[in-house]
Phi, psi and omega in degrees: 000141187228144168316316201272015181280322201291159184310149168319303189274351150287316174312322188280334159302306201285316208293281170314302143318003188233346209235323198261335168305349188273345182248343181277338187255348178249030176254279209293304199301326179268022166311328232254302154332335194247355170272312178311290201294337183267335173223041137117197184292258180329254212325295180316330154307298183336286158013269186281328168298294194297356150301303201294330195266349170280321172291315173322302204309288163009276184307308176311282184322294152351291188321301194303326206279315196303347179231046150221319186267334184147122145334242172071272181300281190326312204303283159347271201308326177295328180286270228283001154303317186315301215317281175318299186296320178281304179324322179279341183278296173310308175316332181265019179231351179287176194288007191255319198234169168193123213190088179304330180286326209282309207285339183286312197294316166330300165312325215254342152289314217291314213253354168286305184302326189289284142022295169299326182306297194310308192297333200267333172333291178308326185300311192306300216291323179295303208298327169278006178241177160249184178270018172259319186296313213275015152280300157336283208317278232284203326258359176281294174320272173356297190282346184277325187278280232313310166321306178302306194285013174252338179271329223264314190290326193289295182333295210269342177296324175309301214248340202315292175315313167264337191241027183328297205305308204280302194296346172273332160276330160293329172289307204249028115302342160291293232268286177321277104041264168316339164267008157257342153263039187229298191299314176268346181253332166251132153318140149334228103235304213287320184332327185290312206287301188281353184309298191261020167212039160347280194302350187272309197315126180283172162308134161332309187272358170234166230303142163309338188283306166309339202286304176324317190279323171295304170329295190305341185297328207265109187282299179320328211260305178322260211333306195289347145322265176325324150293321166320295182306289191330290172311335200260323155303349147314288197303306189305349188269339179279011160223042210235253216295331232278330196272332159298284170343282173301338170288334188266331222245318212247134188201074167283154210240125175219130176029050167110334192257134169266173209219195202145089200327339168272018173252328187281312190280304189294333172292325187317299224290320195282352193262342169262003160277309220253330193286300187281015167280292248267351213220326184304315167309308207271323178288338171294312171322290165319305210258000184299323206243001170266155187285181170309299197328283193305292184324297224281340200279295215264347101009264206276007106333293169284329170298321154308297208289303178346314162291273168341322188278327179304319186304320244207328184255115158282029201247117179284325179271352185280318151319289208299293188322282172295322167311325154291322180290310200299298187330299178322303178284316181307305182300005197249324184304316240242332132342270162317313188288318159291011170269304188311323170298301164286002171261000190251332166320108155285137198309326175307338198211038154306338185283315185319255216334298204289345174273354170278309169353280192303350162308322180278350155331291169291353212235309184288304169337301213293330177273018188268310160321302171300330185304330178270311166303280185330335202264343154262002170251325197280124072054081200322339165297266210333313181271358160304276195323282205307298169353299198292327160327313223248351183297289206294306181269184318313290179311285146015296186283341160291319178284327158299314162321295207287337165301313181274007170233148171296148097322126156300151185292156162282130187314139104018098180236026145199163147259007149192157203246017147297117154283000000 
């Protein structure tokens, strides 16, 4: 399989998503520093929750409209609220106005409207593939967002600070630039999907509250929720308890060079940015000819234990060692488990689904977070063993889904992994 094979309206998405993940990471993450320094600590927690619970209410909403009005649609209206709200967010940030509140309530549109994107985003990328494809996809999209949020963080570490105003003008200049290649270059999507299932299709009218409850009702679908968050809470321990640990704990002399446990945190980070640049296409390729099952198993094994060793080891190659590995097991896990996931979804209510999906998301921060706390009562064994715990139920909770559907073997995706 080759890029120039894949549906029109996938290509323009990966394009499009490498470019706003890349204005979003040299934004958002330091947002949270910059509400801290202008009305303290405490008020900027407040804050940012009351971000996070406005985006959920959104995203939930969103889902419900994306299978009744159109991707499409949704997409259109949400880029031009972005529009607005970052043109006004830069502006309360220029060298003529400056205004911290304008810039919160903006912000706090800006990330509600992404919220809105997302579920139908997501609709699309199904509604336009098949399941032989979408192994591709989901590890090209992987590799392609890692790449952005890696270029997008040194940028906003570069510029955030003396330069809010240009980079608040450059997202919304991305986002004017995606919404015209949404309005002229991309298809409806869902009209394709549903064209032969009318008679399936729910009512317009009926309550969003029913829509959920059905969703939440589909047990294959939970359990793969629910193996999310456990796993995806992992990942949140590494710059949370795993970067605390290593900062108190850890301290190494290798030729000469001191080591410094946040110098020790930063090699982690740089040996898996450079691992998923340099391996994913090509480790996809590979793994091509092995099942769901296995891949996904033999993943979240080497991903558990990985974890488990950071929590717990002060050994600089034994770091090095799980960093490489941990990388190792997401790409082979994190894939699959979003191909298996968009083959169990009904085509009717796909945006739904994928807007609960994205719950987990919020649900693993919060343990990514407790993660931190617990790790001030708990012992570094004690949190080796909850990695493992919390590795071990993830699987468990992916394996349980797939009983209740068949899966297919993996597909073949790609026969060179050039775009």
């Amino acid at each position: 399989m080759k890029f120039r094979d894949l549906q029109s309206n996938i290509k323009i998405r990966l394009y499009t998503d490498f470019i706003t993940d890349l204005s979003q990471m040299a934004i958002f993450p330091f947002m949270a520093i910059y509400f801290s320094s202008q009305v303290g600590q405490g008020i900027a927690g407040l804050l940012l929750t009351l971000n996070v619970i406005c985006s959920i209410l959104a995203g939930l909403y969103a889902g419900y409209l994306s299978d009744r009005l159109g991707r499409k649609k949704v997409m259109i209206f949400a880029l031009i609220i972005q529009i607005g709200a970052l043109t006004i967010m830069a502006l309360a940030n220029s060298p003529w106005f400056l205004s911290v509140w304008v810039t919160y309530f903006m912000f706090l549109i800006s990330n509600v409207s992404s919220s809105v994107i997302n579920p139908a985003a997501s609709a699309m990328i199904i509604d336009s593939s098949t399941e032989k494809e979408r192994p591709y996809i989901y590890s090209l999209q992987y590799w392609s967002g890692n790449i952005a949020i890696s270029i997008g963080a040194v940028l906003g570490g570069l510029f955030f600070e003396s330069g809010r105003f240009i980079l608040f003008c450059m997202f919304a200049l991305v986002s004017i630039v995606t919404l015209l290649i949404i309005i002229f270059l991309i298809d409806e999507s869902m009209k394709e999907i549903h064209a032969h299932e009318e008679n399936n299709k729910p009512s317009f009218s009926k309550s969003i509250f029913t829509n959920y409850l059905n969703v939440i009702k589909d047990s294959k679908f939970m359990f793969f929720v629910m193996g999310t968050v456990f796993v995806l809470s992992l990942e949140f321990q590494l710059d949370k308890y795993i970067a605390v640990r290593l900062k108190e704990e850890f301290h190494a002399s290798l030729f000469g060079f001191e080591i410094t446990g946040i110098k020790m945190f930063s090699l982690i980070i740089l040996i898996n940015t450079v691992f998923v640049v340099v391996a994913t296409l090509h480790l996809s390729k590979w793994l091509s000819k092995f099942s769901h099952k296995l891949i996904l198993t033999i993943g979240l094994v080497i991903y558990s234990l990985s974890f488990s060793a950071l929590a717990v080891s002060n050994s600089f190659f034994i770091l090095v060692g799980a960093a490489v590995l941990f990388t190792l097991g997401e790409l082979m896990y994190s894939p699959i488990k979003q191909t298996i996931l968009a083959g169990m979804i009904p085509d009717h209510a796909r945006a739904s689904y994928m807007a609960v999906d994205s719950l987990s998301f919020n649900a693993a921060m919060l343990l990514g977070s407790l993660g931190l706390t617990i790790g001030a009562v708990l012992p570094s064994s004690g949190m080796a063993v909850l990695y493992l715990i919390l590795g071990f139920v993830g699987l468990f909770c992916f394996r349980s889904g797939m009983k209740h559907k068949k899966t297919t073997e993996y597909q073949p995706v790609a026969n060179e992994s050039h775009l």
